[in-house]
C-alpha positions in Angstrom: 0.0 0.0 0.0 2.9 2.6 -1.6 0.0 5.5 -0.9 -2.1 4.4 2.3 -3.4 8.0 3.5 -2.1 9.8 0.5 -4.4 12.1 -1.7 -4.1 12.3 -5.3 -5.4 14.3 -8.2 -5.7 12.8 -11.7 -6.4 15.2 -14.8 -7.3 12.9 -18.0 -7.9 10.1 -15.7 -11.3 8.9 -18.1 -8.5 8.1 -20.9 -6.6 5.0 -21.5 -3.5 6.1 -19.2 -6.1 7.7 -16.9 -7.9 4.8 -15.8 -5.2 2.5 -15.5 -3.5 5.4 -13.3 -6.1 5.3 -10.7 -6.9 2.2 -10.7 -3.4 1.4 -9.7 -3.3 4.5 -7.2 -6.9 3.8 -5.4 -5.6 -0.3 -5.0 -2.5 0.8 -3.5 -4.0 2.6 -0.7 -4.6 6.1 -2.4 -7.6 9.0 -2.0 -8.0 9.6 -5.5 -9.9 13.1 -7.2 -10.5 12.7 -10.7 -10.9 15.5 -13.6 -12.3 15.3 -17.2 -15.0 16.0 -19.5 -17.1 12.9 -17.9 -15.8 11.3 -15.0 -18.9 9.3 -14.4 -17.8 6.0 -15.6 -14.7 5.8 -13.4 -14.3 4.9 -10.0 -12.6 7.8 -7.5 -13.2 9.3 -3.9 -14.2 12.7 -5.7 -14.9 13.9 -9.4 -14.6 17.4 -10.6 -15.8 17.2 -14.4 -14.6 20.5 -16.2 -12.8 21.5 -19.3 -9.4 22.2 -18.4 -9.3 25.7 -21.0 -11.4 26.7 -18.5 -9.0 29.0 -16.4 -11.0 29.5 -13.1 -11.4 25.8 -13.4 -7.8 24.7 -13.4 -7.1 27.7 -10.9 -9.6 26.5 -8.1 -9.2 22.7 -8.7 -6.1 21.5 -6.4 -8.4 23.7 -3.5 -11.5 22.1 -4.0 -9.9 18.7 -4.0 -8.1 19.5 -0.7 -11.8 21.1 0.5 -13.4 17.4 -0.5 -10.4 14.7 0.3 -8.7 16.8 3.3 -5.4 16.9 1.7 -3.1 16.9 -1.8 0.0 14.9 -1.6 0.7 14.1 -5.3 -0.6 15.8 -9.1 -0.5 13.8 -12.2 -0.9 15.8 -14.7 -2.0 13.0 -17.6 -4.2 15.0 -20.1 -2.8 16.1 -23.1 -3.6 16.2 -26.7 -1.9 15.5 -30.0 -1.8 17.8 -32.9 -0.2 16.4 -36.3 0.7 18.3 -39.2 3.2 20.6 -40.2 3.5 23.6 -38.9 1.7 25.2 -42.8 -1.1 23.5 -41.7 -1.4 24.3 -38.2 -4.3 26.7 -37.3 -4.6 29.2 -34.5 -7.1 26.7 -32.7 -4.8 24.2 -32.9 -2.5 26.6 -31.2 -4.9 27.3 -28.5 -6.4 23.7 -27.9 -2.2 22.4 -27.6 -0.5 24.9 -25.7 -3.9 25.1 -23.3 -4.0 21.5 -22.4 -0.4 20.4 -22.9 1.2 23.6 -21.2 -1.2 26.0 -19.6 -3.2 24.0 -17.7 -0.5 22.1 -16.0 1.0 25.2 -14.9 -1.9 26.4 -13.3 -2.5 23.1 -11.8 1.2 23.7 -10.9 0.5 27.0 -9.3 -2.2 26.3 -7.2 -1.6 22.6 -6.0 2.4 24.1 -4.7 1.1 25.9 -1.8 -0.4 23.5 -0.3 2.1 20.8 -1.2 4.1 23.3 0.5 3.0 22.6 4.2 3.9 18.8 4.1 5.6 18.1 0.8 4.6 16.1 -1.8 4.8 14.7 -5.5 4.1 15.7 -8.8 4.4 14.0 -12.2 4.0 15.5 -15.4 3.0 13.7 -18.4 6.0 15.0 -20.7 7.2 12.8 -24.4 10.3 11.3 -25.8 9.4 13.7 -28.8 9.5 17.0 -26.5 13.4 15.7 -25.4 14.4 14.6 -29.3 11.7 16.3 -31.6 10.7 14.2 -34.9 8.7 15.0 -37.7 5.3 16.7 -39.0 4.5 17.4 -34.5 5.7 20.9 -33.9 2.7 22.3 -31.8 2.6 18.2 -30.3 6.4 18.8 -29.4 6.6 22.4 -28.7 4.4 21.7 -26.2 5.8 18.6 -24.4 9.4 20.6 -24.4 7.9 22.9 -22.5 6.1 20.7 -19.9 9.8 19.1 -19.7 11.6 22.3 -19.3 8.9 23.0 -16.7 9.3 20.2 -14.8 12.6 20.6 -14.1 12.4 24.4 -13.4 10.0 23.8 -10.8 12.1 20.6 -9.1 14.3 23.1 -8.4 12.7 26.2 -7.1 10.3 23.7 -5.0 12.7 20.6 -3.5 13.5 23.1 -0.5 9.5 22.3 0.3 10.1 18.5 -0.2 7.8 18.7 -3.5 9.5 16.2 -6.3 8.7 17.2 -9.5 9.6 14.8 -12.2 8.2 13.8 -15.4 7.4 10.4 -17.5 8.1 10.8 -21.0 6.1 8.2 -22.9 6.5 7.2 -26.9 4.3 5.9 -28.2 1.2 4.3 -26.4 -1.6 1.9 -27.2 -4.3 4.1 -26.3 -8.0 5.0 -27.0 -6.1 8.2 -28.5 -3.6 6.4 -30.1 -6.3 4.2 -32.4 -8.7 7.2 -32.7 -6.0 9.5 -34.2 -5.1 6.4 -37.0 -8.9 5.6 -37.7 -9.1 9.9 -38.1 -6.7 9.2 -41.0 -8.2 6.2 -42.9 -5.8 3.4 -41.7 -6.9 0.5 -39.4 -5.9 1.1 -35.9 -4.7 -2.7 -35.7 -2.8 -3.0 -38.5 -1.3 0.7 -37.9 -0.5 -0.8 -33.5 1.2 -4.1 -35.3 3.0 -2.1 -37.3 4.2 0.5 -34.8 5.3 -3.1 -33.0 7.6 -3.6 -35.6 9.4 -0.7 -35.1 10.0 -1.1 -31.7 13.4 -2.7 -30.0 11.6 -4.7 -27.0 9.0 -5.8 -29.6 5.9 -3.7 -29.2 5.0 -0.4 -28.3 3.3 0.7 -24.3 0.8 -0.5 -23.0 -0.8 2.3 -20.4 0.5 0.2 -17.5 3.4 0.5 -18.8 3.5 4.2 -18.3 1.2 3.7 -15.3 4.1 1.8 -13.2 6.2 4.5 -13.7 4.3 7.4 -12.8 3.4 5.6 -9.5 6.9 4.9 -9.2 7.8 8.5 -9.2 4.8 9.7 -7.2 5.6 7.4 -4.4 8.4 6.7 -1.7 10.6 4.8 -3.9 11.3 7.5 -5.7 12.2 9.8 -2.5 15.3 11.3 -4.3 14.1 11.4 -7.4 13.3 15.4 -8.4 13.8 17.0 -11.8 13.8 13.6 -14.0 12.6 13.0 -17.1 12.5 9.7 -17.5 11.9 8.4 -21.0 9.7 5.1 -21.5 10.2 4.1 -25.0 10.8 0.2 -25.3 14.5 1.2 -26.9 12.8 3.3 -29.6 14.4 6.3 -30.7 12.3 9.4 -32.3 12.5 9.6 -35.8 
């Protein structure tokens, strides 16, 4: 029980990473608040369903979790979105939508939950990407965005360790997802065929599965991990960007 009397908030948590994540968290012990569009099909100890654009929303969530659960030890933020395409065909909505989930929110998650964290320490774990550390093709906004969320990450593992707040970051390729198969079926190729191919490409034979991710997020969120701050800790299978 890595998180017996811990409190945890979860953004993305009704996506494929999501669920797995607190799943894993809630059996090992953890309160668990979860945030997305529609939380309603997931099991958690509170649910704040919101749109994380929304400003005010992402301002006021880490106090309302500590209002409803007592406390907030750890922040995973999971969401994110993927924008493809060059950067000719990028829009200014595209813009907006990636740098507002992928970058903004997280730092206004950031800036509210670290005050609190701040009393008795705690653990956050960003959802970075191997292509925000080595960018590869036709991504910019994608990989713009998850650079910064790296760069962030270890910005604020320094300014906040004095506090005993780890900040570290997983950096996922790529991941057998709901998002994942949606984004090939969006472009007329069969999300099976597309997954065994993507298996093919990878050194240890295939690419993540969310638990895959899942164990190291928990990893860093928990005890183990109790002099780990400012990582960014790539989970690739041996697969380079390119």
């Amino acid at each position: 029980m890595r998180f017996d009397g811990k409190t945890a908030l979860v953004t993305g948590a009704a996506g494929g990473i999501g669920k797995a994540l607190v799943a894993t968290l809630r059996a090992e012990g953890a309160r668990v608040a979860v945030t997305d569009r529609d939380t309603s099909g997931i099991e958690a100890d509170a649910h704040f369903d919101g749109d994380l654009l929304d400003k005010a929303f992402c301002d006021a969530l880490p106090g309302q979790v500590t209002e409803a659960l007592g406390s907030l030890d750890i922040l995973c933020n999971n969401a994110g979105v993927i924008t493809r395409g060059d950067i000719t065909q990028a829009t200014d909505a595209d813009y907006a939508l990636t740098m507002g989930v992928n970058v903004e929110a997280p730092f206004r998650l950031c800036r509210a939950a670290i005050p609190i964290m701040a009393h008795t320490g705690g653990a956050i774990v960003n959802t970075a990407s191997c292509w925000g550390l080595s960018p590869g093709p036709s991504h910019p906004l994608y990989i713009m965005s998850k650079a910064a969320i790296a760069s962030l990450t270890q910005c604020l593992a320094r300014d906040h360790a004095p506090q005993g707040i780890r900040v570290n970051a997983v950096c996922p390729n790529e991941v057998n997802t709901p998002m994942l198969r949606t984004g090939f079926a969006i472009r007329g190729l069969d999300p099976d065929k597309a997954v065994e191919a993507l298996n093919d490409s990878v050194p240890l034979g295939r690419i993540a599965e969310p638990e895959d991710i899942v164990d190291v997020i928990t990893f860093l969120a928990s005890d183990a991990a109790r002099y780990v701050c400012g990582a960014l800790i790539e989970v690739n299978g041996g697969k380079p960007v390119g």
